[in-house]
C-alpha positions as CSV (number, residue, x, y, z in Angstrom):
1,X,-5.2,51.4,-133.8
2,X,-8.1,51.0,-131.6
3,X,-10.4,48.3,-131.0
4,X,-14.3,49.0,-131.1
5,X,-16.4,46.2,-130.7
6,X,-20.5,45.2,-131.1
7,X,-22.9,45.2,-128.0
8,X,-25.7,42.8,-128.5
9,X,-26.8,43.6,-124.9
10,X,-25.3,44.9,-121.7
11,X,-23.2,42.3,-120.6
12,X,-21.3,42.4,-124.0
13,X,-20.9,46.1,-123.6
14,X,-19.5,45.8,-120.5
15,X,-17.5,42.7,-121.1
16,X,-16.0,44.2,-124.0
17,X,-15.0,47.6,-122.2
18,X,-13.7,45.9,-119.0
19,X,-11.3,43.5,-121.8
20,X,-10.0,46.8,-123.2
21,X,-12.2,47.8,-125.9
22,X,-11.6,51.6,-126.8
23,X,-15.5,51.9,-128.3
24,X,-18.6,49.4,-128.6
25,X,-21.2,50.0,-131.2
26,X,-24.7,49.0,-130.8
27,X,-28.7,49.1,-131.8
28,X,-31.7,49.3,-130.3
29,X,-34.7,47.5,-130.1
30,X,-36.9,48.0,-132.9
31,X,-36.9,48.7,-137.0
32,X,-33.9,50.9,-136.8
33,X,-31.8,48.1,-136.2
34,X,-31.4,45.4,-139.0
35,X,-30.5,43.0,-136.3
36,X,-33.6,43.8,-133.7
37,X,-33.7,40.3,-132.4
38,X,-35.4,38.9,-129.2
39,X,-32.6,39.0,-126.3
40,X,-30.5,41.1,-128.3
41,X,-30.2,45.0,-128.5
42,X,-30.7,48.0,-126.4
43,X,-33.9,49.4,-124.7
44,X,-33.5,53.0,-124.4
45,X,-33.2,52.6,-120.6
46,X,-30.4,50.1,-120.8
47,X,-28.6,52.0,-124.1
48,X,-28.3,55.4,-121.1
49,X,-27.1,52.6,-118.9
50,X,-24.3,51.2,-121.2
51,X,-23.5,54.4,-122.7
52,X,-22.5,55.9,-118.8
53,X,-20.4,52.6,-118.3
54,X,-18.6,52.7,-121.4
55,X,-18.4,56.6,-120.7
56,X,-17.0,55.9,-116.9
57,X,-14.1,53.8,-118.1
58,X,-13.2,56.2,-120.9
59,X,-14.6,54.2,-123.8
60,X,-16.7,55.9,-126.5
61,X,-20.6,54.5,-127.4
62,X,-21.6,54.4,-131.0
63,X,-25.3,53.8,-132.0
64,X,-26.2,52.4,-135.3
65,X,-28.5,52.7,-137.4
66,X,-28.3,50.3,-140.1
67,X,-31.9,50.6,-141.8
68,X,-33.8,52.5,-144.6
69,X,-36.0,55.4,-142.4
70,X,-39.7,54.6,-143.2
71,X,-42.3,57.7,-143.3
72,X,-44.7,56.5,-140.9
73,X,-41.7,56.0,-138.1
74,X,-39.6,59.2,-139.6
75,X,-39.3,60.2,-135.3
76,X,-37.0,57.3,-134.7
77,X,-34.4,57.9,-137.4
């Protein structure tokens, strides 16, 4: 069994690895992310960031991407 976990922003990611979490899921910050909401998700500067942590204490990173890919944005997807 193993334990993955959301990451709404950093300091869930890393409270959720340092409390044992085998893997943390998470979105970014704009329309590829159903749940883009101010205060919550990942910049891709911080996403690098949390990835390395989760990374560094043997946890494994999982992005998602939990919308419909629109032409006009196509490079995101």
């Amino acid at each position: 069994m193993e334990l993955v976990c959301p990451a709404g922003n950093l300091p869930s990611l890393k409270a959720a690895v340092d409390n044992g979490a085998n893997a943390v899921y998470f979105g970014f910050r704009d329309d590829t992310n159903a749940r883009h909401f101010a205060g919550l998700n990942f910049s891709p500067d911080k996403m690098a960031e949390g990835v390395q942590y989760a990374h560094d204490r043997g946890a494994r990173a999982f992005l998602a991407l939990n919308t419909f890919p629109q032409p006009e944005g196509w490079g995101r997807w």
